[in-house]
Structures are given as C-alpha cells and as structure tokens.
C-alpha positions, 0 to 999 in steps of 0.5 A, spaced: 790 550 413 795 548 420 802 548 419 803 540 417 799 542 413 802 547 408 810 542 410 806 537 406 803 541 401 809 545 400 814 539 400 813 537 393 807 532 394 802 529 398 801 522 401 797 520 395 804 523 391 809 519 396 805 511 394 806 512 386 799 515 384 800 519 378 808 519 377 814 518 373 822 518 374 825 523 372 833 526 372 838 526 377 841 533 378 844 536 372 841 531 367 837 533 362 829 532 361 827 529 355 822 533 351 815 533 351 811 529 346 804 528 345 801 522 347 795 517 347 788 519 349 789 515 356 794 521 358 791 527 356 789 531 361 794 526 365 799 531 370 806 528 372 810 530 377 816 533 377 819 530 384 820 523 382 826 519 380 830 513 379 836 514 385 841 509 386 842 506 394 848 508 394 847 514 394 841 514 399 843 515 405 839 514 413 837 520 417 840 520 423 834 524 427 829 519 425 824 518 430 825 511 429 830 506 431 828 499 431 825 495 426 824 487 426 828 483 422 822 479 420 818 483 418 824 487 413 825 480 411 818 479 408 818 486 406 824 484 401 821 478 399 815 482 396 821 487 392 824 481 390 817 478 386 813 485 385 818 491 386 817 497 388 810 499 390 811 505 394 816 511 393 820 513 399 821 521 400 828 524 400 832 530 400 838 532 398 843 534 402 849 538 399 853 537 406 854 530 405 854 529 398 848 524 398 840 523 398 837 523 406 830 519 407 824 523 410 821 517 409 821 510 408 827 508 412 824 501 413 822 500 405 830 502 403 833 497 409 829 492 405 831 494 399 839 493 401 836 486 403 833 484 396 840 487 393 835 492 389 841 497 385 836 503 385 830 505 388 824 510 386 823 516 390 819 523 390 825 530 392 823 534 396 825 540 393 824 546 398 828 545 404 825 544 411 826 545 418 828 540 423 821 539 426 818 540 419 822 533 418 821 530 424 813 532 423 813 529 415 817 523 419 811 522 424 806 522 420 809 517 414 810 511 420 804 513 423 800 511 416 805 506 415 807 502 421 806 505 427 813 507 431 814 503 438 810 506 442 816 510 447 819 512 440 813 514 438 812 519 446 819 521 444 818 524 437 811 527 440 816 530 445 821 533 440 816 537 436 813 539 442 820 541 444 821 544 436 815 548 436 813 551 443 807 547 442 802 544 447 799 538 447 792 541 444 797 544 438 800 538 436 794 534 437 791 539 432 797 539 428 797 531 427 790 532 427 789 525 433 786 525 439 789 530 445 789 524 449 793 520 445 799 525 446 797 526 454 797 518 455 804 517 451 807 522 454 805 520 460 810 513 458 817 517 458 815 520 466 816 512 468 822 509 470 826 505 465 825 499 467 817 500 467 818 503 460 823 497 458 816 493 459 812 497 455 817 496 450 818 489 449 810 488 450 809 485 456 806 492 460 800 495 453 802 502 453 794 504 456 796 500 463 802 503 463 799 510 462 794 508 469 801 505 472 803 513 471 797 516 475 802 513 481 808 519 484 813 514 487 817 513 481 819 506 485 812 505 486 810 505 479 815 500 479 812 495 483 806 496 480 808 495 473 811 488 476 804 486 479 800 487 473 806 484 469 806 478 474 799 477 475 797 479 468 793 485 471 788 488 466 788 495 465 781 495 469 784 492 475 791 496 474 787 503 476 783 499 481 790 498 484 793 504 483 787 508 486 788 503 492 796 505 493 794 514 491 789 512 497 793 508 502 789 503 502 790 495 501 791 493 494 784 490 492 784 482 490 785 480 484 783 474 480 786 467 482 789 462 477 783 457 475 784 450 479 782 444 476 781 437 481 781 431 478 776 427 481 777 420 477 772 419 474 771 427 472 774 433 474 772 439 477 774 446 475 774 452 479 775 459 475 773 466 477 770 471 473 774 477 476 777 478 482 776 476 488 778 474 495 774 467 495 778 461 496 778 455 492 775 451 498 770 457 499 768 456 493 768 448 493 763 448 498 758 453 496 758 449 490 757 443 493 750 446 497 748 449 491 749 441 487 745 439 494 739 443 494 738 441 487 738 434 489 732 435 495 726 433 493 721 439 492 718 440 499 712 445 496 707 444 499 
C-alpha cells in the first residue's frame, strides 16, 4: 500500500465516501447521537459512516494552502444553479481546525464557493477525524481536483512540486504515489522552469502545455521566450514546436512553416491555395505548377 494510499484509508473514508455512497449526517461536536434502531430489510446489513454531517457555511472556512487558486465564475455560477434545483449531490471533505475555531476544506473548495452563490445555510460534509500533515492535505487536495476538474496546469506543476518538496520524493515516487505516468510530472514540472511571461500563455490557453514543455527543451530563457511567441503567432503545432526547437539547440535556420491559404477570386470562380504542412513554396510556385498540371490534363493523348 503506498503511503496515499494509507492518507486515504486513514482519513475517515474514501473517494466512494467523499460523493455521498452509504452515508448519513451526523452531529456536530458535543452533540449527542441518536440511538440506534432496528430497521427495515432494505438497511440490514447497511454500514453508515460515522464522518458526515450537516455543517453550517459559516462555519466552513477555505484553506489557504490550497493548490488551487482560480476558478471560473461561469462555471461556479452553473454549479450553483444545479445546488439551487437538486441540492448537494457530493459531500466536501473538512477537518477542524481547533486554532481557528472553524471547519477547513480539504476538499471541495469549488462546490462550497458555489454553495455561498446559491445562498445554501448548510452543507454535507465528511470529517477527517485524524489529523494530517501538510503534504498529506495537500496530497488529499491533488487527488480530489484531479478526479474532479483538473487544476491549471501551472497550479498543477506548482502543487507537483510542493510534495516533492514535502516528502523528498522523486518524480518516479510522486508519479508512483499519484499512481499517473513519470512523464506527466516530468512535463509539468518542466512548465515552472519557463519564464513568466511564456507561462502566463500556458495559463490563459494560448500555448497547450505539450508545446510549452517542447518550448522547454530550448536553455536561453530569452529564446524559450521568442520561441513561444512564434508558435503562438503563427499557430505552431506542437510537431512543428520540436522541429523548431531542434533547429534553434543546433544553430540552424528555423524550418518553414506553413503559410496561411490564399484565395483569388477570378470572377467567375475562385482559386484556393492551401498548404498541407510546412513548406517553403510560395504561392506564385504553387500556382504554376498547378497550371502545368491543368495544362497536361487538357493535351490530347499522344500514346501511340
């Protein structure tokens, strides 16, 4: 069992747990339980957890480690509008914090945002009983955005790093721990060693974070930086980024790249030159050579 692993089994329940399977509310601290009672047949043999209950939102309360930080207005607006019309469908993760007086989350930091926007009074949430270390939160925190909705990619690379950092682990261990492949953390750690302003594309989705990581193949921080601004520009695929990036490392001419299409309009009809992939062929070039090519067809058969 790897040590993620035993973090979830030990923090009072498991993925299953933590979207509403098999659970009941329950008290809040010094409340007594009510007992138990002999049920229909439909519940025998029916385990309830002990680790969920109802809690109040002002009692709920962020975690300011959370690996992530933004999240989409439009989306948490839709989200509200599903806990508007069919409530709560999955139960965040909480501990308490005796510091603070108040509930922290875990897990489910998104849900509870738009809980505030539906002007929800409680929310049902499982208790992680035991307490955890920071890496073992920030672990629980990973794993729940990344069955959930997948964290940006530079928050993600950022979190990758703190529990590298946390645990002295490799990124073969994390990889293992987080059971995902080696090279999924080789290529997002990769993103944090690009400078800002090309990690600020990645960010805002103009640069795919595959292309990014090829972009990061290149040493000169100021080169990664004009590379980045012609995949971007010219709308480079992530193909034509390594061809790129290969020429600069070598010293050698950047390889064409593929033009826009050009259209003529000729009156009657249009004519449309599109180039499959890169290439240095003009479009007078290409014009002539497909006139040739309409002229040959046009001869008569000459065969004997």
């Amino acid at each position: 069992m790897s040590k993620l692993d035993k973090i979830l089994a030990e923090s009072g329940s498991n993925i299953d747990a933590s979207m509403g399977a098999g659970r009941s509310p329950r008290p809040l601290h010094g409340a007594t339980p009510p007992p138990a009672t002999s049920g229909p047949a439909r519940l025998q043999g029916l385990v309830r957890s002990k680790d969920t209950a109802e809690i109040p939102l002002d009692r709920i309360e962020r975690d300011p480690e959370q690996p992530r930080e933004e999240f989409s207005e439009e989306g948490l607006e839709r989200l509200a509008q599903s806990l508007r019309t069919r409530g709560q469908l999955q139960s965040i993760r909480v501990r308490w914090d005796e510091g603070r007086g108040v509930y922290v989350i875990v897990c489910g930091e998104r849900r509870w945002r738009a809980a505030r926007m539906a002007g929800l009074l409680t929310m049902s949430c499982v208790i992680m009983d035991q307490p955890a270390e920071p890496g073992e939160l920030l672990a629980l925190q990973l794993v729940e955005n990344a069955l959930r909705e997948d964290l940006r990619p530079i928050e993600q690379a950022r979190a990758y790093k703190a529990l590298l950092e946390l645990h002295a682990w490799s990124a073969r261990q994390l990889a293992t721990e987080l059971a995902i492949n080696p090279a999924t953390v080789t290529r997002a750690l990769a993103l944090l060693e690009l400078p800002a302003s090309v990690q600020e594309r990645v960010e805002q989705g103009a640069l795919a974070p595959a292309t990014a990581y090829e972009v990061s193949k290149v040493e000169d921080p100021t080169l990664q930086a004009e590379v980045a601004l012609a995949a971007v520009d010219e709308g480079l695929k992530r193909s034509e980024v390594a061809e790129l990036v290969q020429a600069v490392k070598a010293g050698r001419p950047a390889p064409a790249t593929r033009p826009e299409p050009v259209a003529f309009d000729l009156g009657d009809c249009t004519v449309t030159v599109r180039w499959k992939k890169a290439s240095p062929t003009t479009a007078p070039q290409a014009l002539r050579k497909a006139l040739k090519l309409a002229q040959d067809r046009e001869r008569p058969d000459q065969a004997a």
